[in-house]
Structure formats: structure tokens, C-alpha cells
C-alpha positions in Angstrom: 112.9 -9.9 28.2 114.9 -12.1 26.6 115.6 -13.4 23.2 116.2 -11.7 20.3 112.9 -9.8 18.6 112.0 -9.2 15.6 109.3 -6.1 14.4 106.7 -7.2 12.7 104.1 -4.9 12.9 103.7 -0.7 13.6 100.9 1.7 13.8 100.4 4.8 14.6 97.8 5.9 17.1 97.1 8.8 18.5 100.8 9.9 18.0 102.0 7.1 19.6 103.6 4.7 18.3 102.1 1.3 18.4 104.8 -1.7 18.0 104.7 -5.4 17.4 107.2 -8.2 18.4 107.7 -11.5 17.9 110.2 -13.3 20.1 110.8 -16.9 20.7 107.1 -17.8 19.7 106.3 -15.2 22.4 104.6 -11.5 20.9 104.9 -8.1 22.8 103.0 -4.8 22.2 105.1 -1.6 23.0 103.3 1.6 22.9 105.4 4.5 23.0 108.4 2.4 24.1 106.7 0.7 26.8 106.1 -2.9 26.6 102.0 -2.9 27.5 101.8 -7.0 26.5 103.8 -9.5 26.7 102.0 -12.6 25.8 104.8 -15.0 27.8 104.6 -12.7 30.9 101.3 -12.6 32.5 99.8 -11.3 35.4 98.2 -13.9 37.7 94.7 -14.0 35.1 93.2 -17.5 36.5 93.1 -16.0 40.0 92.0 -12.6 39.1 89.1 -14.2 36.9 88.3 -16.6 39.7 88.1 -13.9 42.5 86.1 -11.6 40.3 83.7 -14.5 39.3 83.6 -16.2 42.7 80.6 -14.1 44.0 78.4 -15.1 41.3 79.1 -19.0 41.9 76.6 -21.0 40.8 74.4 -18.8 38.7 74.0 -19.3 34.9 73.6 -15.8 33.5 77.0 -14.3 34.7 77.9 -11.2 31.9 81.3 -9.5 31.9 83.4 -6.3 31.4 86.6 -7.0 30.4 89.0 -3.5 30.1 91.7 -4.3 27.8 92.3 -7.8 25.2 95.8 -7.4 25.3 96.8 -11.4 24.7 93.6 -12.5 25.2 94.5 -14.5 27.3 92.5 -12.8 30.5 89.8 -13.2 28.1 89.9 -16.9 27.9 90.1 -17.3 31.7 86.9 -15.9 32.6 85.4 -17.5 29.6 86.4 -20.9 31.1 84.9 -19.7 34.3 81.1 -21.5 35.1 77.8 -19.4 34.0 79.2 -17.4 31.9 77.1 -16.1 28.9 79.0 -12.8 27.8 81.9 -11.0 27.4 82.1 -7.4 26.5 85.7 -6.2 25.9 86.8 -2.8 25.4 90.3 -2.2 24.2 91.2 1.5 23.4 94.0 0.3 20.5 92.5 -0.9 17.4 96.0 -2.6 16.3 95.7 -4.6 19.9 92.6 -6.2 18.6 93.7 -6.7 15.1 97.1 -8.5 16.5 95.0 -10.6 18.7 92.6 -11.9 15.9 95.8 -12.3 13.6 98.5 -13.2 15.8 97.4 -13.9 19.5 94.3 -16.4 19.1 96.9 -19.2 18.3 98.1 -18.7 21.9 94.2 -18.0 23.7 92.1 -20.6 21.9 90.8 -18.2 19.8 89.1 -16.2 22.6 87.7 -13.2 21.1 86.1 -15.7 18.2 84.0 -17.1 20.7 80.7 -16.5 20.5 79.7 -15.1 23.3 82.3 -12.5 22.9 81.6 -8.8 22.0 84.8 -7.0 21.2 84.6 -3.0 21.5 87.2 -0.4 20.0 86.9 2.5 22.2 87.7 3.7 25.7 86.3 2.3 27.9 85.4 5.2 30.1 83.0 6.0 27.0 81.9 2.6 27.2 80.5 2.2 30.8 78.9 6.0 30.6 77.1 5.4 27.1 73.8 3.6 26.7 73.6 -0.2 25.6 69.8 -0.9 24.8 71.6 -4.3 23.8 73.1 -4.8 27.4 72.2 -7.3 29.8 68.5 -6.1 30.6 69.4 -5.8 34.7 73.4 -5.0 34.1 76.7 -6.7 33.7 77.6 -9.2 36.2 81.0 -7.9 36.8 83.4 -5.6 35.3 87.7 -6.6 35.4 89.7 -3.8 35.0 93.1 -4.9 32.6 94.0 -1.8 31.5 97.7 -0.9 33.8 99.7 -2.3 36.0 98.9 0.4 38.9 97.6 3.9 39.5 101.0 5.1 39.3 101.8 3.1 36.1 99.5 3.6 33.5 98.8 2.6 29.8 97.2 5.5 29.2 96.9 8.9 30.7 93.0 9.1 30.8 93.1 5.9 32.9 93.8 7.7 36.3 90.1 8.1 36.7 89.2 4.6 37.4 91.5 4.7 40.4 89.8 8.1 42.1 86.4 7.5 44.0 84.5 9.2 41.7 86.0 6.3 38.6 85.0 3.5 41.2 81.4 4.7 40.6 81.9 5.0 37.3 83.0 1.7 36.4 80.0 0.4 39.0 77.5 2.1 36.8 76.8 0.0 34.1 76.8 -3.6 37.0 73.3 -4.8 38.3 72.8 -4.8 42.1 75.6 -6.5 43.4 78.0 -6.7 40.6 81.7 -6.8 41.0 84.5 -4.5 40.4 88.2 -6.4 40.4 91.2 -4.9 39.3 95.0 -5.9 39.9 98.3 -3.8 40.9 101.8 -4.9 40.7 102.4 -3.3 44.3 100.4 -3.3 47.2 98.3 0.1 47.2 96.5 0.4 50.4 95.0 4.2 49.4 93.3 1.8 46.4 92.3 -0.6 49.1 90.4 1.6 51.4 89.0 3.5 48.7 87.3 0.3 47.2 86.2 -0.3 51.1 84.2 3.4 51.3 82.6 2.4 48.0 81.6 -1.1 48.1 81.0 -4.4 49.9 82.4 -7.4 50.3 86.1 -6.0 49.4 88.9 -8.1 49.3 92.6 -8.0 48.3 94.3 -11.1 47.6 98.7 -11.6 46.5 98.8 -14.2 43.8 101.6 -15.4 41.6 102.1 -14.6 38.3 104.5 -15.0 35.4 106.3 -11.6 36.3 106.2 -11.6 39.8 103.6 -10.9 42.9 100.6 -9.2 42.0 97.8 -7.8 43.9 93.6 -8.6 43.5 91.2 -6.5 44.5 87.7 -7.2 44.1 84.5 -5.2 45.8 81.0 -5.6 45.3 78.6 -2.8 44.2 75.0 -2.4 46.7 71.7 -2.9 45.4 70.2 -0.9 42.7 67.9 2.0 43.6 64.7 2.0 41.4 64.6 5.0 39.6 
């Protein structure tokens, strides 16, 4: 990164230290050290909102996941994107969503203060295994997964799941028949790949360009609901 930065913002959560930046009219987020946002450096978000949203094309009831604000600017991106009617987003740091309300909206349009947008504090594991009597009546439309930048490179620990076959079902569960699963890596991860293939349809793996480099698409599509 460069350019000098200035701190204007820490928390505590979890014992972890929770950090704001301000650089150059650019923010970044550090959690334990680690830069988790950067809001000058993103990861490729049209195309991953496009690819995730692409199955549902031309319907006018699309309803969302999103894992993790960060910048909100992922958030904005699949707002712009045709049909949609809600966004749920889940973002496990509760200083994330207060910077993005206070300091990041400037840079997203104001994302999260759409109205269609629901924003959660919690993990989001918890999220797609509780009960939402408030939920789309037949199940989210997809669910985008912008939590880490690879199985092997984590925000958080508890986020290996999603990444095992039994978290692929998990992060289904809460889609209607048909609903769509996309995540991102910053490397190719072909044991993610064929995973996503044993578990759902129409997978596909795409290399687009973003701010920080190549990064890597995947999007699969859950089968049809079984009537209980």
C-alpha cells in the first residue's frame, strides 16, 4: 500500500484488534495486523456480481446473500444488477458496519442505506442455519460469499467451513431450488472447483481482473427443492 496512513479508528473485538485507516482518500480495515479491506484495492466485484446474478436474468424477484460489507462496495454492484429486490448482508465485525455507514458510503453510494438492504451483525454461518420467518417465502435467490481471499487465507478461523463439502450445503440451505452459490479466490483452487462440481450444477470458474491482481469466480447452482 502506499501513502502515508493515518489511524483513525480502533476496536476491540473478540481480542482482536480491529483498526481503521485513512490514506490518500482511500480507508483500510486491519484486523489483527492484516489488512481485510482496502477500499482502493478491490477484487474483481462487477464480474463476480454479474456471474453470480447471470442465472437469474430476466426475473424481477432476484433476493441476495451477501457475506461480508467490507467497503460496500460488492454491495452496490449487485444492487445495480437487474431484478433485484433484497440484499441481506451479514458481516461478523460490528466496527466494519459502523465504518461503512460513517466512512465508506461516501465511496459506495450509500449502499447499505438503500432500501432494500438488510444489514446483519453476526456470523454468518449462524445466519444461513437460523430461521428467517421474514425471508423470501421460497428462499434467497443467491448467496456471494466475501468473507477471505482463499481457503488457505482466511479472515476468520471459523470460516474454513464454507470451503469443506459439508459448508457448500450449508451455505445452499437457506437458496430456493436453483439458487446460486459464488465465491472468489485469489489463486486458482481446483480441490474448491471440483468440490463445487460434486455438489451442484451448472459450476463455473471464471479469471477476472481486479484492482489487486487475477482473481478467480466460482459460481454453482443448487438442485431443486425436495418437498418436505
Amino acid at each position: 500500500m502506499n501513502g502515508a496512513r493515518t489511524s483513525i479508528a480502533v476496536a476491540d473485538e473478540e481480542g482482536a484488534r480491529v483498526e481503521l485507516f485513512a490514506r490518500d482518500g482511500a480507508f483500510d480495515v486491519e484486523i489483527g495486523g492484516r489488512i481485510v479491506v482496502a477500499t482502493d484495492k478491490q477484487h474483481a466485484n462487477q464480474p463476480f456480481a454479474e456471474l453470480a446474478l447471470a442465472l437469474w436474468a430476466g426475473r424481477d424477484d432476484i433476493s441476495v446473500i451477501l457475506g461480508g460489507l467490507g467497503s460496500g462496495l460488492l454491495l452496490k454492484e449487485v444492487l445495480a444488477g437487474p431484478g433485484v429486490i433484497r440484499a441481506d448482508v451479514v458481516e461478523a465485525s460490528a466496527s466494519v458496519i459502523a465504518w461503512e455507514r460513517e466512512h465508506f458510503a461516501a465511496l459506495n453510494g450509500g449502499a447499505s442505506a438503500d432500501p432494500r438492504v438488510r444489514v446483519h451483525h453476526g456470523e454468518l454461518a449462524a445466519f444461513v442455519q437460523a430461521p428467517h420467518p421474514d425471508g423470501p417465502p421460497d428462499g434467497w435467490s443467491a448467496i456471494l460469499l466475501d468473507t477471505d481471499e482463499a481457503p488457505d487465507l482466511l479472515s476468520r478461523p471459523g470460516n474454513a467451513v464454507f470451503y469443506t463439502d459439508d459448508g457448500l450445503n450449508l451455505v445452499a440451505e437457506p437458496l430456493r431450488g436453483g439458487g446460486v452459490v459464488s465465491l472468489w479466490t485469489t489463486h486458482k483452487d481446483d480441490d474448491l472447483y471440483k468440490r463445487m462440481h460434486r455438489k451442484f450444477q451448472n459450476v463455473a470458474r471464471i479469471g477476472a481482473a481486479g484492482d489487486q491482481g487475477l482473481v478467480y469466480i466460482y459460481r454453482g447452482r443448487r438442485g431443486p427443492r425436495r418437498a418436505s
